[in-house]
N, C-alpha and C positions, 0 to 999 in steps of 0.2 A: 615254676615247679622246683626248682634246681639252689631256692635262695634260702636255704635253710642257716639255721644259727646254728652257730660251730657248738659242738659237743664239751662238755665240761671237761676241765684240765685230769688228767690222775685217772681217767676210766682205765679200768684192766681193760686189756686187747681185743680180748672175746669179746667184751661188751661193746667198744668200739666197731669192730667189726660187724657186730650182727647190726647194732642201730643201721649203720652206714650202709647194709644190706636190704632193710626194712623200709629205710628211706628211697634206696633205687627201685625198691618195688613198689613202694607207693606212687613213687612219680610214674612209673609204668604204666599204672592205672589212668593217670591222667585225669584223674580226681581231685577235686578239693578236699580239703579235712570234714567239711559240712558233707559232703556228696559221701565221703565214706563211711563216716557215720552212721547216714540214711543207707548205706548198702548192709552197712554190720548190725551188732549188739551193743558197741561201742561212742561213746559220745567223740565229737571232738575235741573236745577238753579231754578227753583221755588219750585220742590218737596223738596230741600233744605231746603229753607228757611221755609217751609212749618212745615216740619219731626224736624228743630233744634227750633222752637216756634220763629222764628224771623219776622213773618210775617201771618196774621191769612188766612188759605187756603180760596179761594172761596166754597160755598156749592158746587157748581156746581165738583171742582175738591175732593172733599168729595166722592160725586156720584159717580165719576168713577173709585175712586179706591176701595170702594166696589164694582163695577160693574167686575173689573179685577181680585178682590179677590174671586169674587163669592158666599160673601154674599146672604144670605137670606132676606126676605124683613124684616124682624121682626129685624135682625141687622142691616141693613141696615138704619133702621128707630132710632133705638137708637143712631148709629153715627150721624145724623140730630137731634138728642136732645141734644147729649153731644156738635155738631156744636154751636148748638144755645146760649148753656150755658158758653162757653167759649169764643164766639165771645164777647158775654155784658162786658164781667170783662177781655179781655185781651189788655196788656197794652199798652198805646201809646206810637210811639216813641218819642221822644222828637225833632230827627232832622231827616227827612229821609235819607238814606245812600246816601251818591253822590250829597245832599245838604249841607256840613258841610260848604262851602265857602257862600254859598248864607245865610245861617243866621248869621252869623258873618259881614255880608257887612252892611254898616248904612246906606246906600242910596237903598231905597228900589223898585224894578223891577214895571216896567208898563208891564199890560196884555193887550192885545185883547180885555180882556172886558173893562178896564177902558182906553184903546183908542178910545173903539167904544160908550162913554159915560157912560155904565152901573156904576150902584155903585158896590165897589170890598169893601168889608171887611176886617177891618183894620186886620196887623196881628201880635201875640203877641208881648210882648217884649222878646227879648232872654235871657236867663240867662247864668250868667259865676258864677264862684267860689264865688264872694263876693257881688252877686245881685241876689239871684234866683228868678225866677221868680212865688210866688206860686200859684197853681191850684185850681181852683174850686171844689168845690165836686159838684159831681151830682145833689146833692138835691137840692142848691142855683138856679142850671141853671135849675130844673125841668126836665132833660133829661134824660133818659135812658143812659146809658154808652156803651152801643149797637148801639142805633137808630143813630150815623153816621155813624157806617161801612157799604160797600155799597157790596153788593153782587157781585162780579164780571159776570158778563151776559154771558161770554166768554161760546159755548156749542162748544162740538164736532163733525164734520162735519156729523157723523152719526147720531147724535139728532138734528140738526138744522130741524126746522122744512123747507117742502118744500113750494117753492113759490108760490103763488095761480097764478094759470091759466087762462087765460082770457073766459071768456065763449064761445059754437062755436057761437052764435050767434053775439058775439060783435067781433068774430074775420071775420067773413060773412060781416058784418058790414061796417071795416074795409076795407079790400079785396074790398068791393063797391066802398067806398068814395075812394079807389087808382085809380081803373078802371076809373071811374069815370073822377078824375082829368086828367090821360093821358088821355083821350078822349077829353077832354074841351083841353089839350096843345096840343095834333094833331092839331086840326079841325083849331085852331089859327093859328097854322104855317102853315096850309095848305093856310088859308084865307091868309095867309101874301104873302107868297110862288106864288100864281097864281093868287091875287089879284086885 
C-alpha cells in the first residue's frame, strides 16, 4: 500500500501536499488502483498519474474517492480546498506525453477549426537546449495560473443526473399529431386505392 514512487523534484507545496494527502487516502481504502477504478469513473492509468502528481485529478474524481473512502463532509470539503489550491500553482507540462513528435515537427497541423475558417491561436515556440523558450509570469498575462485548468465534467453513471421526461401532456400531444397523420395517410390511400 505504502510503496509509492517518490514525487517529482520542484512540485510547489500545495501540490506536494495534497498528492501526499490523496495518496493516504487511497491507501485508506485498501484498494488496488484496478479496484478503484471499478469503484470510480476513472481508469487506473489515470488514478496513476493522478496519486504520482503527473497529471492534476478532475474535482469530480477527488469526489469519489472520498466518497469510496468514506469521508465525512467536513473532509471531504477540505480535499475540495486543498483541490483548489493546488490546481492554481500546479505545473504545466511543457509537452504533453504522446506529443513529443508533434512539437519538434516545424510544419505546423491544420484543425477543424482553422479548416472550417475559425481563427486557431498561434502556438508557442518550442524550446531545445540552446533556445528556451521563457514564460510569462502570471502577472504580465493578468491570469490566474488556475483559471485554464478545466475541470473535467466526466460524472459517474450513478450521479449523472437523469434525463428530463417529456410531460404526459406533450406526450398525449404527441400520440395525437401520430394518430392523426396515419389517419390523413389511410384515407389518401384509400382515395387512391378506389378512386
Amino acid at each position: 500500500m505504502g510503496a509509492w514512487q517518490p514525487l517529482p523534484e520542484g512540485l510547489p507545496p500545495e501540490v506536494r501536499h495534497f498528492v501526499e494527502q490523496l495518496r493516504l487516502l487511497k491507501d485508506r481504502t485498501g484498494l488496488s488502483l484496478v479496484a478503484l477504478g471499478a469503484r470510480t469513473a476513472y481508469s487506473k492509468s489515470s488514478w496513476q498519474r493522478y496519486l504520482n502528481a503527473t497529471q492534476p485529478p478532475p474535482r469530480q474524481a477527488v469526489v469519489a474517492l472520498c466518497r469510496v473512502a468514506g469521508t465525512g463532509a467536513e473532509e471531504a470539503e477540505r480535499f475540495g480546498v486543498r483541490w483548489e489550491l493546488a490546481v492554481k500553482v500546479w505545473p504545466k507540462q511543457a509537452t504533453p506525453p504522446g506529443r513529443a513528435a508533434d512539437a519538434e515537427s516545424p510544419v505546423p497541423e491544420r484543425s477543424a477549426a482553422a479548416d472550417a475558417g475559425h481563427p486557431v491561436p498561434e502556438r508557442p515556440a518550442t524550446a531545445d537546449a540552446e533556445h528556451p523558450v521563457p514564460e510569462r509570469p502570471a502577472a504580465e498575462t493578468g491570469q490566474d495560473p488556475g483559471d485554464d485548468y478545466e475541470d473535467d465534467p466526466t460524472l459517474p453513471w450513478w450521479d449523472a443526473p437523469l434525463p428530463a421526461r417529456p410531460s404526459p401532456s406533450r406526450r398525449l400531444l404527441t400520440a395525437a399529431v401520430v394518430l392523426a397523420a396515419l389517419l390523413a395517410l389511410t384515407a389518401l390511400i384509400g382515395a387512391l386505392a378506389f378512386g
